[in-house]
PASEBA-1860 file (N, C-alpha, C; in nm, 3 decimals):
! residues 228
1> XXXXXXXX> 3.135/16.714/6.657/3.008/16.661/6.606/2.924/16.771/6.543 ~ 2.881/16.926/6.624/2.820/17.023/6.579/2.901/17.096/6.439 ~ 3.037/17.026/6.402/3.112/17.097/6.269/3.088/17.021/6.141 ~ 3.034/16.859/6.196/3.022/16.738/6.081/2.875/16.768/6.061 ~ 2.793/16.788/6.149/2.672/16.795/6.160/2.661/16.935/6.047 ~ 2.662/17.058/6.041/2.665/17.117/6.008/2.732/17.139/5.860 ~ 2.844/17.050/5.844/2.868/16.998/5.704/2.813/16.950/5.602 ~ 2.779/16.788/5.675/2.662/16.719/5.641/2.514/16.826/5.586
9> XXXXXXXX> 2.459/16.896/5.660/2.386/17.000/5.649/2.384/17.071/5.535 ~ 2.519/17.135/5.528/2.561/17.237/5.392/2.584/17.175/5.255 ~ 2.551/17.002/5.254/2.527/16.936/5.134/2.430/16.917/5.110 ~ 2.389/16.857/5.224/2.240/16.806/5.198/2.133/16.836/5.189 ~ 2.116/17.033/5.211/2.026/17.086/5.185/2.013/17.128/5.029 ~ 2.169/17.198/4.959/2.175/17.213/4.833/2.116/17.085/4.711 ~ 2.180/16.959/4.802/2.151/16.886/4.662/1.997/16.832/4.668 ~ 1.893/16.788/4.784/1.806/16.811/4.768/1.700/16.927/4.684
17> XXXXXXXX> 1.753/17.045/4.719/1.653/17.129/4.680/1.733/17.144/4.480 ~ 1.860/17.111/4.452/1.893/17.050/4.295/1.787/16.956/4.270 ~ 1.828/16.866/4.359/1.753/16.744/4.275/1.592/16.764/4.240 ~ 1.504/16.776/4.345/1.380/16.834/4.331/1.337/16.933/4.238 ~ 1.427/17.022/4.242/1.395/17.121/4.152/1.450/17.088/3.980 ~ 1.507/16.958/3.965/1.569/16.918/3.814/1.458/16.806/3.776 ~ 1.375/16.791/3.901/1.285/16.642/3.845/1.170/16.717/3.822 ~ 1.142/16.843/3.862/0.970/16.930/3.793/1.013/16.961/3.713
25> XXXXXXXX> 1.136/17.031/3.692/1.135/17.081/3.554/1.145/17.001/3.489 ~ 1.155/16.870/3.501/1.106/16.722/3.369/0.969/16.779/3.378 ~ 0.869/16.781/3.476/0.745/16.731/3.446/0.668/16.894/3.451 ~ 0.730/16.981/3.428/0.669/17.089/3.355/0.688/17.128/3.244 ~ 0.806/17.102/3.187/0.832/17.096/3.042/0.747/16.982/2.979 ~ 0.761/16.858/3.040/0.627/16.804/3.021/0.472/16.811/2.952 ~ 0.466/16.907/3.081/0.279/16.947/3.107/0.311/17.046/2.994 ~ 0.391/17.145/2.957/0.388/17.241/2.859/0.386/17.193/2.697
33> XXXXXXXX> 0.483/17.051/2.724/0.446/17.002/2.515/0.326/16.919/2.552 ~ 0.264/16.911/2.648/0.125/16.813/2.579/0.082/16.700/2.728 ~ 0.175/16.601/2.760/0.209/16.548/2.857/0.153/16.591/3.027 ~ 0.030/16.543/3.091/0.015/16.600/3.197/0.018/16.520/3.303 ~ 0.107/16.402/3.286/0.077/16.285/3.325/0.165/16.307/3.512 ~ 0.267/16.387/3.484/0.357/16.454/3.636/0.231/16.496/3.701 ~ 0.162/16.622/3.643/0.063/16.676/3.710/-0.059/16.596/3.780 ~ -0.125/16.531/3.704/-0.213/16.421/3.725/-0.183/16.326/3.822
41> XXXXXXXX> -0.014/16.276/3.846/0.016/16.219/4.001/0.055/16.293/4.077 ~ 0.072/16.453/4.073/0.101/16.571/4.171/0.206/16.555/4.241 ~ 0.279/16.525/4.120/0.446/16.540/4.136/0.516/16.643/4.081 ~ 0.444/16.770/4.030/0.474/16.881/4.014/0.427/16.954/4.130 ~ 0.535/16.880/4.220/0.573/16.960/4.411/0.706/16.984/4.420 ~ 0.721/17.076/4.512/0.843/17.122/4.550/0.823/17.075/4.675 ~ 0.770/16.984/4.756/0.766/16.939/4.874/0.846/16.803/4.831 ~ 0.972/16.806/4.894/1.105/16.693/4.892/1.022/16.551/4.875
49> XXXXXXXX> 0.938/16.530/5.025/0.934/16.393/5.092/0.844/16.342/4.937 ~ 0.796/16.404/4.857/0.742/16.327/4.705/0.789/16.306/4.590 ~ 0.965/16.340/4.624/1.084/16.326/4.513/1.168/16.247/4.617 ~ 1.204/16.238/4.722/1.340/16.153/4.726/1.382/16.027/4.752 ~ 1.456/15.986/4.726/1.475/15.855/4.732/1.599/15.898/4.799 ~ 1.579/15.791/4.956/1.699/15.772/5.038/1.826/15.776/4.973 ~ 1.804/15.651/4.939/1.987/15.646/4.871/2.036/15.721/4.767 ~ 1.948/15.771/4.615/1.984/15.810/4.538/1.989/15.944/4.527
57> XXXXXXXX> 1.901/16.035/4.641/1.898/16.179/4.671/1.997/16.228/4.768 ~ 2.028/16.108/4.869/2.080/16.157/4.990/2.216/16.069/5.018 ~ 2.219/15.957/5.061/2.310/15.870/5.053/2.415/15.889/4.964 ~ 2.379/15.812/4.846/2.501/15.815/4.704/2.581/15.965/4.747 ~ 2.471/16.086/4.645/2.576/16.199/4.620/2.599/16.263/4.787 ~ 2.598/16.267/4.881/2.678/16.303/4.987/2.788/16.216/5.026 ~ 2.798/16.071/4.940/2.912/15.968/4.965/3.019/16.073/4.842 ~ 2.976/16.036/4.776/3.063/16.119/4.650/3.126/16.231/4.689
65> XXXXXXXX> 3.019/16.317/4.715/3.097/16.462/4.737/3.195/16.454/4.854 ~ 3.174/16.387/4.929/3.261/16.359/5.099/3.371/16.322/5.037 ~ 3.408/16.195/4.942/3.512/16.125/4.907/3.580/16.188/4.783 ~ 3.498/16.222/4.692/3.560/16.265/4.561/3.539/16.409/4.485 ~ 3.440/16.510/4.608/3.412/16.636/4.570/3.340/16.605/4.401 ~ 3.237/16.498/4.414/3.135/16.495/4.275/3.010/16.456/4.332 ~ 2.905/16.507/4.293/2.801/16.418/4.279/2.724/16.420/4.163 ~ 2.654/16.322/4.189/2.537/16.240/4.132/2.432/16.170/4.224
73> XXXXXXXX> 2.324/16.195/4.154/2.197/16.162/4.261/2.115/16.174/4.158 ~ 1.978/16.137/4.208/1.875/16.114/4.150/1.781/16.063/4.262 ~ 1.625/16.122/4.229/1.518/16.158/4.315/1.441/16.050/4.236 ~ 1.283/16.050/4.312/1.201/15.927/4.246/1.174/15.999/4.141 ~ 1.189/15.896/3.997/1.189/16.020/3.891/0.997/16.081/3.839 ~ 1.019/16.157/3.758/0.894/16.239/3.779/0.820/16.112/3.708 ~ 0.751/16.075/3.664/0.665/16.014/3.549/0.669/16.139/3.414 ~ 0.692/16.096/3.299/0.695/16.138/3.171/0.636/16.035/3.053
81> XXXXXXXX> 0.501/16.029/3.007/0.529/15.916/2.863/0.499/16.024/2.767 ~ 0.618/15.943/2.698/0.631/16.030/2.568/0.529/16.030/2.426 ~ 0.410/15.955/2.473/0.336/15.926/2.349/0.229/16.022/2.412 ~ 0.211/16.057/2.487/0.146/16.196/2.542/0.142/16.342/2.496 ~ 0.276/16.321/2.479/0.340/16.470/2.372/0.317/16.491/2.276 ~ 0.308/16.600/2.226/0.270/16.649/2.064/0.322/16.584/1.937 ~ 0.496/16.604/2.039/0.566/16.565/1.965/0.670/16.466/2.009 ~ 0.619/16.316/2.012/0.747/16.234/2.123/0.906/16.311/2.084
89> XXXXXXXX> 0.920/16.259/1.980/1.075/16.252/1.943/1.130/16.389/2.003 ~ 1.088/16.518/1.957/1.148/16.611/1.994/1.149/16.658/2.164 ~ 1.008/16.589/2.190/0.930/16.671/2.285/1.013/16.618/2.436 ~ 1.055/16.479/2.353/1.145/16.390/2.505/1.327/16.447/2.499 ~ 1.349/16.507/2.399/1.469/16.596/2.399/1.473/16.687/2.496 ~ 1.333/16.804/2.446/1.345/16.899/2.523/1.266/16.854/2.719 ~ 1.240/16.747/2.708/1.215/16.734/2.866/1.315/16.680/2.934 ~ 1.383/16.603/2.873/1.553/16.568/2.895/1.635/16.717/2.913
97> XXXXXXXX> 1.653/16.821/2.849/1.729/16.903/2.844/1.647/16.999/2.961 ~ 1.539/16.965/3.040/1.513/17.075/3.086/1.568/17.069/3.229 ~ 1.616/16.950/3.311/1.668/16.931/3.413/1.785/16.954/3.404 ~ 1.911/16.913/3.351/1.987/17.020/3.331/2.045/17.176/3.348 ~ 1.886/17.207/3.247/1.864/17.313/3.215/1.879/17.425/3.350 ~ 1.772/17.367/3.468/1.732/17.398/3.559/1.866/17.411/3.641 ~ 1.927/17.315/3.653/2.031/17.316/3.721/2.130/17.442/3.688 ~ 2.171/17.461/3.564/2.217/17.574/3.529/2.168/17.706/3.612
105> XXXXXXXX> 2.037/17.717/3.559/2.006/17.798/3.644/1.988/17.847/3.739 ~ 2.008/17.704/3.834/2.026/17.701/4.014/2.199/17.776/4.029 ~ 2.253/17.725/3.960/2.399/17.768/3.947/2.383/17.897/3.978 ~ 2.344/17.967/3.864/2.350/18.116/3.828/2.321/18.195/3.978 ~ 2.159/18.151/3.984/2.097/18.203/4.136/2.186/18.220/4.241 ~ 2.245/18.050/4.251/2.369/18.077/4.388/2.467/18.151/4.382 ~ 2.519/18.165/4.223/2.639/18.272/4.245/2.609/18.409/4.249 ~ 2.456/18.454/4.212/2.413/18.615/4.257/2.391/18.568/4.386
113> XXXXXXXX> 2.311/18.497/4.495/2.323/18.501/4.602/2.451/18.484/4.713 ~ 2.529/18.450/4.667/2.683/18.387/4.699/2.752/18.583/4.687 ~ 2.710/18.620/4.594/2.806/18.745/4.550/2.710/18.846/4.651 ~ 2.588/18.863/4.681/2.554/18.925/4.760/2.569/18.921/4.915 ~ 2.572/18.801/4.951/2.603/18.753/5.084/2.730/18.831/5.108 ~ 2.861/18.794/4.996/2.995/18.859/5.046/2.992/19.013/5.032 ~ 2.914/19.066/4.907/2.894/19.200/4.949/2.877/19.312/5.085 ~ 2.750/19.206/5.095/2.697/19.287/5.258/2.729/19.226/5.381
121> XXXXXXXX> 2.765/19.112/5.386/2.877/19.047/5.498/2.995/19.092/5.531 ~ 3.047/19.126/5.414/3.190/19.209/5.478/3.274/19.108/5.522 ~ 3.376/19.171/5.618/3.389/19.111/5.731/3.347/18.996/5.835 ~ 3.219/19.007/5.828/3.175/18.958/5.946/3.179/18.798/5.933 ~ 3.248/18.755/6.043/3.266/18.573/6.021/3.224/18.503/6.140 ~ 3.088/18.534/6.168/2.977/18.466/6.200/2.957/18.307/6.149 ~ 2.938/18.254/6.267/2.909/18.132/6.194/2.816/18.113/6.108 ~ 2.702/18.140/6.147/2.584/18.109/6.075/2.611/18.142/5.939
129> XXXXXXXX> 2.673/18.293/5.935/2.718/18.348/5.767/2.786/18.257/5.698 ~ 2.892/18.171/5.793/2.968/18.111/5.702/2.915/17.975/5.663 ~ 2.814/17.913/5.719/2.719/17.846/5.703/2.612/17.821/5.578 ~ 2.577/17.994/5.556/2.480/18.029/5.458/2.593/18.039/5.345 ~ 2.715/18.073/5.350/2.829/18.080/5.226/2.819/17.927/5.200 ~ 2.879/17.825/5.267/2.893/17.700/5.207/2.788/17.664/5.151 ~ 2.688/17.647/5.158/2.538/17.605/5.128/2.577/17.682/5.017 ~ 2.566/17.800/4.965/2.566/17.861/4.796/2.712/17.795/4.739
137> XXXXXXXX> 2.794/17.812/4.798/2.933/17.757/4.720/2.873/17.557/4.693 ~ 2.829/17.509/4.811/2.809/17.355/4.753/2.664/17.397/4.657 ~ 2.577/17.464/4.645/2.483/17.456/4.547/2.518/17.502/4.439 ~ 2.641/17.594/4.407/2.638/17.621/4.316/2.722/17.525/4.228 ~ 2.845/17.430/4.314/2.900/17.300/4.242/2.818/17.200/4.238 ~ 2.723/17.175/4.295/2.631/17.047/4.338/2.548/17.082/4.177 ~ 2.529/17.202/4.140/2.410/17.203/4.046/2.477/17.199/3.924 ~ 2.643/17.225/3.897/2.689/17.181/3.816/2.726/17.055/3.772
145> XXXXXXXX> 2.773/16.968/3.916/2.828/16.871/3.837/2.668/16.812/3.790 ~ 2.570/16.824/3.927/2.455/16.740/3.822/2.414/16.745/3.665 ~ 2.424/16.888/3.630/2.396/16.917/3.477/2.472/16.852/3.393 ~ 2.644/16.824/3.429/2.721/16.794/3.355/2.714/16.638/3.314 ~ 2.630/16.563/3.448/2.690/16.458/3.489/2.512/16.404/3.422 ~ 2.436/16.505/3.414/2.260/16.439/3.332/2.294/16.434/3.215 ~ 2.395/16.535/3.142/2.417/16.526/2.949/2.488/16.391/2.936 ~ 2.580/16.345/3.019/2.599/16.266/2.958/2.522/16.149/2.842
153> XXXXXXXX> 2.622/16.149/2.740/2.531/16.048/2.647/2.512/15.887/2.676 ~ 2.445/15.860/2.843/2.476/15.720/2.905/2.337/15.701/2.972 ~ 2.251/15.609/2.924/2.148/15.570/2.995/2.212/15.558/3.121 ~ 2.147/15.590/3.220/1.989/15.658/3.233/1.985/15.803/3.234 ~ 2.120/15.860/3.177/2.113/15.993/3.213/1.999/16.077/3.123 ~ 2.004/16.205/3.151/1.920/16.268/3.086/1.944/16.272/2.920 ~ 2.087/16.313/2.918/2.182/16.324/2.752/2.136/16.206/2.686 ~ 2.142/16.075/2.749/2.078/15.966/2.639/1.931/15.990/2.586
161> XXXXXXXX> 1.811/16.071/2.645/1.745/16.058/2.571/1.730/16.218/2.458 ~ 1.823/16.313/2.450/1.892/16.389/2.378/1.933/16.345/2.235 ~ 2.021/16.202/2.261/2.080/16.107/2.163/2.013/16.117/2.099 ~ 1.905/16.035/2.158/1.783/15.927/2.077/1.717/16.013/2.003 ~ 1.685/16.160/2.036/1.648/16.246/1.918/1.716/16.301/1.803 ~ 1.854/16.267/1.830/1.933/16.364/1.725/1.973/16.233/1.649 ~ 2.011/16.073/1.678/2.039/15.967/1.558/1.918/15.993/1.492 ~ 1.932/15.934/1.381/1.848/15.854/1.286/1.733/15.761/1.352
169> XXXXXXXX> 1.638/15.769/1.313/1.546/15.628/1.413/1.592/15.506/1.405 ~ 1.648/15.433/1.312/1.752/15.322/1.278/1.820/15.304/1.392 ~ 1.912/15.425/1.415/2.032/15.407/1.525/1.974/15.455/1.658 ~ 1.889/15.525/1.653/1.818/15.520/1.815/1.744/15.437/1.837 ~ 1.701/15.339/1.773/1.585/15.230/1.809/1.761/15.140/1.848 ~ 1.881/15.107/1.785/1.961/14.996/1.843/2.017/15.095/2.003 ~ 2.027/15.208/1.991/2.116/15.286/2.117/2.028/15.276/2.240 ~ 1.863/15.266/2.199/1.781/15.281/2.286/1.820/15.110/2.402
177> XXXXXXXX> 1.865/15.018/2.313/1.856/14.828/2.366/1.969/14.880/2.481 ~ 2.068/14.974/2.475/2.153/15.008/2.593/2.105/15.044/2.771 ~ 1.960/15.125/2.741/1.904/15.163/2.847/1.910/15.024/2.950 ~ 1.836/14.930/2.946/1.857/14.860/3.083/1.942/14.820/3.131 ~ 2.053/14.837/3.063/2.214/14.833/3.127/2.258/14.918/3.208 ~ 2.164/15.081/3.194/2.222/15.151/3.229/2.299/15.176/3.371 ~ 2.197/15.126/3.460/2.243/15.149/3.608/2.381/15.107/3.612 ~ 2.419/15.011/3.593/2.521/14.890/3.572/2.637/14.982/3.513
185> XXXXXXXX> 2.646/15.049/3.411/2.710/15.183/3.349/2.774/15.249/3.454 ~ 2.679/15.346/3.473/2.692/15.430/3.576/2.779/15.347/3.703 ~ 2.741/15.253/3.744/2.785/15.149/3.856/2.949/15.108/3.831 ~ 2.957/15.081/3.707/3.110/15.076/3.653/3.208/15.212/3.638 ~ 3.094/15.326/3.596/3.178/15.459/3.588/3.240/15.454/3.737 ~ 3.128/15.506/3.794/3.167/15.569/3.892/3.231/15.487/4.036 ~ 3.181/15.399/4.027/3.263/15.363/4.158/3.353/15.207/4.103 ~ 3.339/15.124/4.050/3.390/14.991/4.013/3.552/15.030/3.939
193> XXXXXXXX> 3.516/15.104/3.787/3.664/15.188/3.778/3.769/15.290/3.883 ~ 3.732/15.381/3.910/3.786/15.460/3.996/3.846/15.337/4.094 ~ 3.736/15.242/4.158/3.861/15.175/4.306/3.969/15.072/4.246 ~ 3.938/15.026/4.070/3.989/14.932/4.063/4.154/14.928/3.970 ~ 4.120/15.103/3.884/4.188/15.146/3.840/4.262/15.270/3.919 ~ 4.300/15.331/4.025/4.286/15.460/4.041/4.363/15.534/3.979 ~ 4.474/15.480/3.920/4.555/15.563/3.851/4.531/15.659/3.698 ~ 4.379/15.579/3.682/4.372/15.620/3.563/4.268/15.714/3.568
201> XXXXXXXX> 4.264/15.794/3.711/4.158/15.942/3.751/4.026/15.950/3.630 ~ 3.941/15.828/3.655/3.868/15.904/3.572/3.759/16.011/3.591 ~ 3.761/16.033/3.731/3.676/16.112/3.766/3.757/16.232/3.751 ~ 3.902/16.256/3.804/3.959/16.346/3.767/3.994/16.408/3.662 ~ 4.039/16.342/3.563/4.065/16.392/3.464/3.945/16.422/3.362 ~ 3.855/16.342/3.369/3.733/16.327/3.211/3.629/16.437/3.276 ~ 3.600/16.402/3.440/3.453/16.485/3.509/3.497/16.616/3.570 ~ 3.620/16.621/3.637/3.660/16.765/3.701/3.687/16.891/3.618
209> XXXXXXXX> 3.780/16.871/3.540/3.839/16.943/3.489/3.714/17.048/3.410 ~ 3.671/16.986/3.319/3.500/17.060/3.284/3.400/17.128/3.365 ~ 3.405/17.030/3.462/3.315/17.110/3.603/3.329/17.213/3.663 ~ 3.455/17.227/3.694/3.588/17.322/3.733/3.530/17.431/3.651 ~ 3.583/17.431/3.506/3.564/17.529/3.374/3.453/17.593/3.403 ~ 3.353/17.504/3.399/3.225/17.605/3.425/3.204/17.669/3.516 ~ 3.217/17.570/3.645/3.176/17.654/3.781/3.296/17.799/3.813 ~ 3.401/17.779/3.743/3.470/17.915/3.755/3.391/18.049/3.698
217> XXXXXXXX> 3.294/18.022/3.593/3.233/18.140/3.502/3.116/18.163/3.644 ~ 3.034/18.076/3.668/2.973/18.115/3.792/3.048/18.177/3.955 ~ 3.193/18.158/3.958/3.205/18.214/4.018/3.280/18.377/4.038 ~ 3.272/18.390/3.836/3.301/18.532/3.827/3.167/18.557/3.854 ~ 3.026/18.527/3.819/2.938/18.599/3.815/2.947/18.611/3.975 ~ 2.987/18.524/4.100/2.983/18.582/4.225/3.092/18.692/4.216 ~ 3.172/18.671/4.201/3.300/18.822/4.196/3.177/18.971/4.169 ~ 3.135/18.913/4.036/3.105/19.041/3.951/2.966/19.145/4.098
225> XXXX> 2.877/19.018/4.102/2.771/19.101/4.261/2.829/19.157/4.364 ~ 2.950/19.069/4.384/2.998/19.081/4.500/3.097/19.241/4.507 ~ 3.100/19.280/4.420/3.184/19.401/4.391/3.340/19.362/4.347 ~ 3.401/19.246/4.363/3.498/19.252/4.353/3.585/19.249/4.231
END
């Protein structure tokens, strides 16, 4: 029980403090083109209990990662209107790209902290150490697949509203009629295909393999701290 417990633990602290930290950086990129509308409901917090949503922070992606080593999650999302901004069209690109963004950068962090831990740990295989290792190794995949898994070009992800800046207004005003489908999307990606098809790995083949790619460059950057 104290090894599941402690598992459970080494997910669920990483992808919380992802998720939280990918939904301000919506609503500070935000507050920075014009938009102060995050700030104004004082949801530019790093205090969890005002971002998460049971199932979609905690539930979902710890089902995922348990069963299929992926997640996806999503927190109560920040508030953003885009007619607030200087500049909607561009301005909802770059607040789309900044969660992501963030995530990347959570990446990076864990693999200098990941490479320092093994530096000055050594040897030593302490539990607790090996404790504080999983927690950077799941944050540093947890913050990838999220980035990989927000570009997508699929309402509700982040990448669809990316799209909508780079078509034509023509073709983003018809791509935009896709959004309230989206959940439903996602609902078919990820779990409706996979149980109904399994042979046709789509999590394996289309979502891993990329994830993989990247998170290997983060884990030279742990090699590179780590001395090795």
């Amino acid at each position: 029980m104290n090894e599941f417990l402690l598992q459970a633990a080494a997910i669920i602290i990483p992808l919380v403090i992802a998720i939280v930290f990918h939904e301000v950086a919506h609503g500070w990129v935000a507050r920075m083109l014009g938009d102060p509308t995050a700030h104004e409901q004082r949801r530019l917090s790093f205090n969890p209990l005002r971002h998460v949503d049971p199932f979609g922070t905690i539930i979902l992606p710890a089902m995922l990662w348990l069963t299929t080593h992926t997640a996806f999650g999503w927190a109560k999302p920040v508030p953003v209107n885009k007619w607030r901004l200087r500049d909607p069209r561009k301005g909802m690109m770059a607040v789309a790209a900044a969660g992501p963004g963030m995530n990347l950068l959570l990446a990076a962090v864990g693999a200098v902290l990941l490479g320092l831990l093994i530096r000055f740990a050594g040897e030593n295989e302490a539990l607790w150490l090996q404790f504080v290792a999983d927690n950077f190794n799941n944050f540093i995949m947890i913050n990838v697949f999220l980035a990989f898994f927000n570009l997508l070009p699929i309402p509700p992800f982040d990448g669809s509203h990316i799209i909508e800046g780079v078509l034509p207004r023509a073709a983003a005003r018809q791509y935009e009629r896709l959004r309230p489908f989206g959940f439903i999307l996602l609902f078919v990606l990820l779990l409706v295909i996979p149980q109904l098809f399994p042979d046709w790995g789509v999590i394996e083949r289309v979502v891993v393999p990329p994830v993989l790619w990247i998170g290997e460059h983060y884990y030279n950057l742990a090699r590179l701290v780590a001395g090795l």
